[in-house]
Short mmCIF file of the C-alpha atoms (twelve columns), coordinates in Angstrom:
data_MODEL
# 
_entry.id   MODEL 
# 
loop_
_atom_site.group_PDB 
_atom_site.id 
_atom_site.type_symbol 
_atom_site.label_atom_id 
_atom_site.label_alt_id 
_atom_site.label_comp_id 
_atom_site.label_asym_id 
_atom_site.label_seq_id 
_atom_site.Cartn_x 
_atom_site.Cartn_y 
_atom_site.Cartn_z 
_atom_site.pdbx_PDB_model_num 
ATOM 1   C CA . UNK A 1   54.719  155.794 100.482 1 
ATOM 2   C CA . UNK A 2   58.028  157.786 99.186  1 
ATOM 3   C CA . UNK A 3   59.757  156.800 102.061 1 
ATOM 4   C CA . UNK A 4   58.601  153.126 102.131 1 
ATOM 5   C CA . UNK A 5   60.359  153.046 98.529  1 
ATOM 6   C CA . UNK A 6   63.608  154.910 99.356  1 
ATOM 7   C CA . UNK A 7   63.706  152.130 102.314 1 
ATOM 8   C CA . UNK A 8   63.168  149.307 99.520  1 
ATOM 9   C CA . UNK A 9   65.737  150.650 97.081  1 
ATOM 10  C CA . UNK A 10  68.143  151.454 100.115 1 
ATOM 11  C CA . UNK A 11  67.298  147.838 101.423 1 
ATOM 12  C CA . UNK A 12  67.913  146.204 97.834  1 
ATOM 13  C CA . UNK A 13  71.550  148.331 96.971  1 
ATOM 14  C CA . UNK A 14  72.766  146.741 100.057 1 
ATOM 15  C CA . UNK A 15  71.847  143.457 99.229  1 
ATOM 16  C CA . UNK A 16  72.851  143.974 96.033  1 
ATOM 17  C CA . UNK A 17  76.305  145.352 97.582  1 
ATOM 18  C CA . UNK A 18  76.430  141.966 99.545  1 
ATOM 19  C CA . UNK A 19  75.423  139.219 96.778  1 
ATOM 20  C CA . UNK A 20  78.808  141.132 94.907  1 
ATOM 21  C CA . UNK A 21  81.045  140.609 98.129  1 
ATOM 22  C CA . UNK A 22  80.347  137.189 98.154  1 
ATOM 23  C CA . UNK A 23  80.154  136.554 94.529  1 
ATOM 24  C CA . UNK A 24  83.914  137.943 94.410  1 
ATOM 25  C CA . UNK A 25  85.038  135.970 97.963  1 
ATOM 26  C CA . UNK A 26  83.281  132.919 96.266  1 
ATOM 27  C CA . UNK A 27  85.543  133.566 92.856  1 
ATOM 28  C CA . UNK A 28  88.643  134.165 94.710  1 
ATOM 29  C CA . UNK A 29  88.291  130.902 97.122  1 
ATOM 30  C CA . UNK A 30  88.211  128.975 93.704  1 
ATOM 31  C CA . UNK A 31  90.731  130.455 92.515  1 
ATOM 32  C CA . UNK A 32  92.801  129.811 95.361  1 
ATOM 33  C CA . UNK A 33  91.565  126.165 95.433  1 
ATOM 34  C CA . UNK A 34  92.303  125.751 91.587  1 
ATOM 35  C CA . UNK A 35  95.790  126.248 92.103  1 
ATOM 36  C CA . UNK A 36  95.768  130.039 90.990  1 
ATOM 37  C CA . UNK A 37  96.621  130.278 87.027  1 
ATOM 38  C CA . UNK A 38  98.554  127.892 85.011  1 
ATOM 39  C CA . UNK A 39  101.472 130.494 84.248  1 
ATOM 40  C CA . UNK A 40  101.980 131.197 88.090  1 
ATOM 41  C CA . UNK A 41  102.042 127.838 88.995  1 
ATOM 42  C CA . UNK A 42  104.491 127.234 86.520  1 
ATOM 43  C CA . UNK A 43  106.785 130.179 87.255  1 
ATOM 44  C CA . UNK A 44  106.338 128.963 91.292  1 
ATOM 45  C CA . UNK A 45  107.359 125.583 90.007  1 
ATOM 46  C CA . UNK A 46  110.205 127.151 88.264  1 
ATOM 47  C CA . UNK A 47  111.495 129.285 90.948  1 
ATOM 48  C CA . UNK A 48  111.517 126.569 93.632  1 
ATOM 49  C CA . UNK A 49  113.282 124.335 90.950  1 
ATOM 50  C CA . UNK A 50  115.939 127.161 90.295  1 
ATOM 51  C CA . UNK A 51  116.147 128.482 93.537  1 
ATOM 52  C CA . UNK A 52  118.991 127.381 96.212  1 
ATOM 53  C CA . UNK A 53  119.988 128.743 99.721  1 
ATOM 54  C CA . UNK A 54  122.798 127.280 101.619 1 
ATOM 55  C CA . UNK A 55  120.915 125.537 103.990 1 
ATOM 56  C CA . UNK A 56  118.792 123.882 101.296 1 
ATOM 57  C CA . UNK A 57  122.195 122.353 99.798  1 
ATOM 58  C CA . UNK A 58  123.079 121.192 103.217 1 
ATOM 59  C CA . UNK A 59  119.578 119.638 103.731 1 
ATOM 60  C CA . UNK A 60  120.050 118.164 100.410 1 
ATOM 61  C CA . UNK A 61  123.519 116.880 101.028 1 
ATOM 62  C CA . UNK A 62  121.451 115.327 104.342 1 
ATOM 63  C CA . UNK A 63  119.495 113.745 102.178 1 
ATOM 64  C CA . UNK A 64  121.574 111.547 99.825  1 
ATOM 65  C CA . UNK A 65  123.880 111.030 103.149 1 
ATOM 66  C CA . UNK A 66  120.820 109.165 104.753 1 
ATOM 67  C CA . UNK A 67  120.125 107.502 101.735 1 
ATOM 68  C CA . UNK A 68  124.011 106.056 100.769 1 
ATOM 69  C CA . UNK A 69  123.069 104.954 105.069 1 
ATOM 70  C CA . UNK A 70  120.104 103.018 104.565 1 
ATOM 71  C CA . UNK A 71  121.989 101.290 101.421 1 
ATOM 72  C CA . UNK A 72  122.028 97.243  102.279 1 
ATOM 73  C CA . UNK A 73  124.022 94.699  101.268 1 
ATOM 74  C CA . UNK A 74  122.879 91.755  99.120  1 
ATOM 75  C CA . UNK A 75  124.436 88.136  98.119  1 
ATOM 76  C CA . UNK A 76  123.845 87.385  94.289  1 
ATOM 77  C CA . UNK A 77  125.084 84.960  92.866  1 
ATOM 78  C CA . UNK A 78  127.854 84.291  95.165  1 
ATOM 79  C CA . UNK A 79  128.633 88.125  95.055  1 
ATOM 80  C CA . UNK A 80  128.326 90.541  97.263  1 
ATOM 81  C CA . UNK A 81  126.539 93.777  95.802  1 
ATOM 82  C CA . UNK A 82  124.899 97.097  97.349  1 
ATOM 83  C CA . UNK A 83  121.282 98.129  96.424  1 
ATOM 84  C CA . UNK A 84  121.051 101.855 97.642  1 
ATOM 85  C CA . UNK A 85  117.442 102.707 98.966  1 
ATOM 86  C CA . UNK A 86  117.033 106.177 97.071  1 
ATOM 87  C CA . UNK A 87  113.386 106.862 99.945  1 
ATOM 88  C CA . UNK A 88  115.208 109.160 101.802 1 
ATOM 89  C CA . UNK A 89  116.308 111.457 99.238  1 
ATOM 90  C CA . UNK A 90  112.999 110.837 97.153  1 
ATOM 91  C CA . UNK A 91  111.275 111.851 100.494 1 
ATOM 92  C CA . UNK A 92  113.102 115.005 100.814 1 
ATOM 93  C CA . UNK A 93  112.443 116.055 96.885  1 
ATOM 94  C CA . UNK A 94  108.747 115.410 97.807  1 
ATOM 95  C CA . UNK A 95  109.066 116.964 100.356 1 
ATOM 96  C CA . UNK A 96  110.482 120.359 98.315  1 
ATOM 97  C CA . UNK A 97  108.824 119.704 95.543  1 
ATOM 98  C CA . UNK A 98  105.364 118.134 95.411  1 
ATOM 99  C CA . UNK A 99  103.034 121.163 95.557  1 
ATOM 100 C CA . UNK A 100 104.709 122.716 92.319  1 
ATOM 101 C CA . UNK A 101 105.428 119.493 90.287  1 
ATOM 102 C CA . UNK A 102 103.705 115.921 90.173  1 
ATOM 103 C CA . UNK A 103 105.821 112.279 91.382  1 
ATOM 104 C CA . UNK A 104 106.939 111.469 88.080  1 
ATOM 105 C CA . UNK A 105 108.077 115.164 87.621  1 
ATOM 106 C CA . UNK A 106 109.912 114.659 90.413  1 
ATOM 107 C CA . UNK A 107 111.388 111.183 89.860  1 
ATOM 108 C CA . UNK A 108 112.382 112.753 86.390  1 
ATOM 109 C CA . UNK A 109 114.053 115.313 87.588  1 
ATOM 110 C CA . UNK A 110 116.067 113.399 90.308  1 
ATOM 111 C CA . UNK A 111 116.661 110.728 87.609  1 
ATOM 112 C CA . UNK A 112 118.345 113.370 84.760  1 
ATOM 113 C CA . UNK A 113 119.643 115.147 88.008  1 
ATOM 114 C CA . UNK A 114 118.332 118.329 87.318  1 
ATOM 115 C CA . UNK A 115 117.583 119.173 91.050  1 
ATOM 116 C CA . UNK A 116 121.190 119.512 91.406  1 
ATOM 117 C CA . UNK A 117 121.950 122.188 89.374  1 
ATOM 118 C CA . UNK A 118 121.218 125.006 91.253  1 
ATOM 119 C CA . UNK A 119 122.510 123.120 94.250  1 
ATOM 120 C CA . UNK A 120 125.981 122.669 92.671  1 
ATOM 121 C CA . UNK A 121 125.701 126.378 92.021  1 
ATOM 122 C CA . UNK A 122 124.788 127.535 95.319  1 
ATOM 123 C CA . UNK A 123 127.597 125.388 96.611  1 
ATOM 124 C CA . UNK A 124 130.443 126.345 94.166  1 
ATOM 125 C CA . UNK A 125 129.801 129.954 94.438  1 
ATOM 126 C CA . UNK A 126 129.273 128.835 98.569  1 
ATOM 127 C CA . UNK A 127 125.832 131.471 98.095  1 
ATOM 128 C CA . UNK A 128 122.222 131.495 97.762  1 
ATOM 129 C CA . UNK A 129 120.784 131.348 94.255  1 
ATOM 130 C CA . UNK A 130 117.629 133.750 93.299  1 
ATOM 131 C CA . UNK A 131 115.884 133.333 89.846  1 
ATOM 132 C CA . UNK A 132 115.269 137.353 88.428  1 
ATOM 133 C CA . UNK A 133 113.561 138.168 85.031  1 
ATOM 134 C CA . UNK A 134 111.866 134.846 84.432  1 
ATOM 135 C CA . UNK A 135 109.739 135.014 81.210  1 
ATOM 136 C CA . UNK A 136 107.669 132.682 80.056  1 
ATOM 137 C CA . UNK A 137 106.815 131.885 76.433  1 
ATOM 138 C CA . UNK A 138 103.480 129.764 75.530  1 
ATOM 139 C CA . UNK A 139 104.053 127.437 73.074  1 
ATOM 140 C CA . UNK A 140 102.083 127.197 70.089  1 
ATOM 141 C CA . UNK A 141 102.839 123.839 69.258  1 
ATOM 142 C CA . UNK A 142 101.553 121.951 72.521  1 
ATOM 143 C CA . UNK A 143 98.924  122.934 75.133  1 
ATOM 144 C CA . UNK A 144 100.169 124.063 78.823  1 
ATOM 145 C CA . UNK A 145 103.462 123.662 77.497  1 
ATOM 146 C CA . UNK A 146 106.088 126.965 77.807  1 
ATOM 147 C CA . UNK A 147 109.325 127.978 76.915  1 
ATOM 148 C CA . UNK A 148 110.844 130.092 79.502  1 
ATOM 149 C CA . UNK A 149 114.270 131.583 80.626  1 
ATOM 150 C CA . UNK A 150 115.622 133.469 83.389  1 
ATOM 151 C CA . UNK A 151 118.960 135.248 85.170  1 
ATOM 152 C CA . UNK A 152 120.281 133.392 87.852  1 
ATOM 153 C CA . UNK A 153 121.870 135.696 90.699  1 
ATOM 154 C CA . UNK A 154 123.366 135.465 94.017  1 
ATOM 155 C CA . UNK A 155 122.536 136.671 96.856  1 
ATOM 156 C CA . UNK A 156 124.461 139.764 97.011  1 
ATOM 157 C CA . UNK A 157 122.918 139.971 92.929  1 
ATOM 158 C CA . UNK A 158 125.726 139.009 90.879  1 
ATOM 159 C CA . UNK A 159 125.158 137.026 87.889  1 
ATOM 160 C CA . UNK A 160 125.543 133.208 88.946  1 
ATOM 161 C CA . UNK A 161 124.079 132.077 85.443  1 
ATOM 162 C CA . UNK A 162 121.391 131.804 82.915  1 
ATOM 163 C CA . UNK A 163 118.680 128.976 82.570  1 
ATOM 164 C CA . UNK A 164 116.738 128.121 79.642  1 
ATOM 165 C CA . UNK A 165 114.085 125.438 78.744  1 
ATOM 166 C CA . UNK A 166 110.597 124.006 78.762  1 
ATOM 167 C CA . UNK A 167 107.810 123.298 81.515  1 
ATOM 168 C CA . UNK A 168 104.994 121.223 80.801  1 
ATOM 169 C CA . UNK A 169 102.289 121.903 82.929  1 
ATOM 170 C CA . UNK A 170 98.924  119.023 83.846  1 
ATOM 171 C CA . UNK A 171 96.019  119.302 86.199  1 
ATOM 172 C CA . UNK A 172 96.918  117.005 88.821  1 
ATOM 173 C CA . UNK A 173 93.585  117.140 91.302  1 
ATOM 174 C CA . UNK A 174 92.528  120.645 91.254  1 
ATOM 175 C CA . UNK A 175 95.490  121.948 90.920  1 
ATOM 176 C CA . UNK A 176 98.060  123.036 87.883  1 
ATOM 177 C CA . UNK A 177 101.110 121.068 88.537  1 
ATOM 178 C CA . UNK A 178 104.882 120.778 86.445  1 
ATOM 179 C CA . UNK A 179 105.110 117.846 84.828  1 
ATOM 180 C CA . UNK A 180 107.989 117.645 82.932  1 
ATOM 181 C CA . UNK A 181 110.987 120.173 82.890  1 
ATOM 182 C CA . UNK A 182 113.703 120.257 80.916  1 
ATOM 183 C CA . UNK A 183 116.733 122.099 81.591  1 
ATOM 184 C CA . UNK A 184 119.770 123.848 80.959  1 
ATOM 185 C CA . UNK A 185 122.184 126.365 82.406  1 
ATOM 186 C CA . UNK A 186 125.113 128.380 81.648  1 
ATOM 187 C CA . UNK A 187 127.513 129.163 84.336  1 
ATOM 188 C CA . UNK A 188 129.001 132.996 83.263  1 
ATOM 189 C CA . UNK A 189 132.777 132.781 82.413  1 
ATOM 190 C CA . UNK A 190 135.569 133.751 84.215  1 
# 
């Protein structure tokens, strides 16, 4: 009979053991399907936004070269005008961006041309641009909204700048995405 029970309690400790595995696989593969917490997405949205390698500025400078392409012409009027088709480059910042930040995010950004600075960067300074200390500040005054700033470096780690502003964050699906940024950075003087 003692040994019948010591098989019982063995017998329910490993179940017990196995119901926890799961329960914590089960919480993780939510989390992971949630889009992980609203400040990471944020600071991945962030980093992707502030972030620049070479080739990304050449991919970009792809881009709007394929879009000035697949510009037409059109007769108004009597005049001849040029309406550029902005897909290709809209495409590409989809592309980049659409896991971190939601379309009108993005058109936003390309709009107030925020994407580009951190490409001008990259380019003028002809290295890649890494965001360090990013710190994020909740905002009292609106939900999933943050105040955040950060050091901009290059790739060998000097100081290529600093960048300040907000991030508005909004569940789009299951997921926390960005949607609206604004931005500014200081280049460091000479």
């Amino acid at each position: 009979m003692a040994m019948k029970k010591e098989i019982n309690v063995k017998l329910f400790c490993y179940t017990l053991l196995i119901v926890l595995i799961l329960l914590i696989a089960g919480m993780t593969i939510r989390y992971k399907q949630g889009g992980g917490s609203l400040e990471l997405q944020a600071k991945t949205a962030l980093n992707q936004l502030l972030s620049c390698t070479q080739q990304q500025a050449e991919d970009f400078d792809a881009a709007i070269v394929q879009s000035v392409q697949s510009a037409t012409e059109v007769v108004t009027d009597g005049e001849i005008g040029l309406i550029q088709s902005d897909e290709k480059l809209r495409e590409y910042l989809v592309r980049q961006f659409a896991d971190s930040m939601t379309y009108a995010c993005i058109d936003d950004l390309a709009m107030s041309r925020t994407f580009y600075r951190s490409i001008a960067l990259s380019k003028g300074l002809t290295a890649d641009i890494k965001v360090s200390e990013l710190e994020l500040i909740k905002r009292s005054d609106q939900q999933e909204c943050y105040n955040f700033s950060a050091k901009l470096l290059t790739s060998a780690g000097d100081e290529a700048g600093t960048a300040w502003g907000t991030i508005s964050m909004e569940k789009d699906g299951t997921k926390w995405k960005a949607s609206k940024i604004t931005l500014t950075v200081d280049e460091p003087r000479a």
